[in-house]
N, C-alpha and C positions, 0 to 999 in steps of 0.2 A: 246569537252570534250572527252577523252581519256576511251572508255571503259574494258580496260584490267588493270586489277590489278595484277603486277608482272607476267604478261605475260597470264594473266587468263582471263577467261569473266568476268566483274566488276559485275554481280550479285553476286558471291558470296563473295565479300567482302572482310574482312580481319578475316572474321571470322573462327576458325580453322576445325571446324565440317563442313560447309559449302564451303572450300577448298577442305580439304578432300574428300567430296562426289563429287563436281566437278571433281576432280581428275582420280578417282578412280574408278567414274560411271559413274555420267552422260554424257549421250550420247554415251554409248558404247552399240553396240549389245546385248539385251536380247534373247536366244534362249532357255531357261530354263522354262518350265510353273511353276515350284515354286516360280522363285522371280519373273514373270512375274505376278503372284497373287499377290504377297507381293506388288509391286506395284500399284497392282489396288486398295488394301484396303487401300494404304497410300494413294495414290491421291486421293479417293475419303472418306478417311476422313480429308482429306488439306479443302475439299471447303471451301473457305470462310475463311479461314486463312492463316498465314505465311508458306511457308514451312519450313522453319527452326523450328517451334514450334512441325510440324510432324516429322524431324530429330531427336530432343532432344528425344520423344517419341516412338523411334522407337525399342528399347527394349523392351518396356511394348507392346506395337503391336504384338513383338514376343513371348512374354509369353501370353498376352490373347487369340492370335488365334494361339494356339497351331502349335507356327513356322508357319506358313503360309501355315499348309497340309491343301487345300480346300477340301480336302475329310472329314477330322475330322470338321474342321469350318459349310462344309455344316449340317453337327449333330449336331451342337448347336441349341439351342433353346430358348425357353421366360427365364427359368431360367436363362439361360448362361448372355442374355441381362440383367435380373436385376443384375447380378453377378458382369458384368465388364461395367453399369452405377456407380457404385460404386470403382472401380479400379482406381486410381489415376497415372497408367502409361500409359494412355489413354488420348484420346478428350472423356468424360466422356455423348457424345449425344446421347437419346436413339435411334433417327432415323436411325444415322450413324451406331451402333453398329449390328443392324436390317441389314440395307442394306449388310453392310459385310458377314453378311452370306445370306442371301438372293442370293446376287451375286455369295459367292464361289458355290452355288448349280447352278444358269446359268452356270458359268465359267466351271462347271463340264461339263454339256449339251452342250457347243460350243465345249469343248475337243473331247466331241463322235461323234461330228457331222464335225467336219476339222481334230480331229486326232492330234491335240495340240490346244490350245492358240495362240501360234506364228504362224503356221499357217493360224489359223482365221485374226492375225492381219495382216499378209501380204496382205491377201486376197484384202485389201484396197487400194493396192500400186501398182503404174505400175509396167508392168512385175516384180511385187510380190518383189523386190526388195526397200531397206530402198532409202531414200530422203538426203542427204548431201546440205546443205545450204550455200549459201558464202556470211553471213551477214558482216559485218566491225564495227558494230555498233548495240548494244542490242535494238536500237529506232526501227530496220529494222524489227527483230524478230517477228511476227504475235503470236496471242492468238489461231488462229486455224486455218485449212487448209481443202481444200477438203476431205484429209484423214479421219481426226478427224470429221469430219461434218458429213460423209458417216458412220462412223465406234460408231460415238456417237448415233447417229438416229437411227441404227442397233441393237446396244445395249440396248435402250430406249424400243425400240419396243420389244425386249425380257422379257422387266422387270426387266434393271441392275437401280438402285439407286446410286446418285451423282455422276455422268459421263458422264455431258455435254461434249459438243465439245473443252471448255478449258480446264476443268481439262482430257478430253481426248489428246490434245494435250502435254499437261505438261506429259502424260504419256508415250506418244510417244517419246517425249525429253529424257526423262528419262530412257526409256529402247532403247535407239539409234536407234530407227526407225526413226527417222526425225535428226538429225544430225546438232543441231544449233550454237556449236561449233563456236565463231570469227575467222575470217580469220588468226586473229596474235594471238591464242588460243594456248599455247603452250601443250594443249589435241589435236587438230585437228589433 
């Protein structure tokens, strides 16, 4: 079975939103700690669902956590959470909405302590340098890796909320530090 759709990696389909962000993002270099948060609050309110369900939602993401400044997000509070349990441009779960900002206040704390985000995330990677992968087949593609393992554990121990090692991996994907791109990926 042939995993590339029109020259793409066959996860994303023939869906048009789902092209696009393959396109366009995934698996390109993040060195930005703003979308590098925007993507930790989107993967870790994926768990346990589609991503494409968090794509459709990722405007309302941008309007309840004020763009994705983890300086403002980390000032929300109990209100903020009943606020946007109720926001229907959301995963409407109160735990997830909690850990978001729970997190942006860690994410602040690794910033002053590596001096970015990206940084911290390198920290995990041989000579600090992202991973390029030469799958031919999305069956190859692993759910985690030593990185994600090291960098989830890390995290855990801090007190970050739904960022296991796979949804830490998927994040990795996603801001191009792991590079999972097919061979015949016409992104690669």
């Amino acid at each position: 079975m042939q995993d590339i759709l029109n020259g793409r990696c066959g996860w994303c389909k023939s869906d048009e939103l789902y092209v696009k962000y393959h396109d366009s993002e995934w698996g390109k270099l993040v060195t930005d700690d703003k979308v590098l948060f925007e993507f930790l609050v989107l993967e870790s309110a994926q768990a346990g669902l589609s991503w494409i369900t968090i794509l459709r939602k990722r405007e309302g993401y941008r309007k309840a956590f004020c763009d994705f400044d983890a300086v403002k997000v980390a000032q929300m509070g109990d209100a903020d959470i009943e606020r946007l349990s109720k926001f229907e441009g959301i995963v409407r779960n109160r735990l997830k909405i909690g850990a978001a900002i729970s997190n942006a206040r860690l994410f602040l704390e690794i910033q002053k302590e590596f001096g970015s985000f990206y940084n911290y995330t390198l920290s995990f990677f041989p000579e600090k340098k992202p991973i390029v992968n030469n799958f031919t087949s999305l069956s190859e593609i692993p759910v985690s890796s030593p990185q994600s393992d090291a960098m989830s554990s890390d995290m855990k121990k801090r007190g970050f909320k739904f960022f296991g090692t796979t949804i830490c991996y998927a994040h990795l994907q996603a801001t191009g530090f792991i590079n999972d791109h097919l061979k015949d990926c016409i992104c690669r």
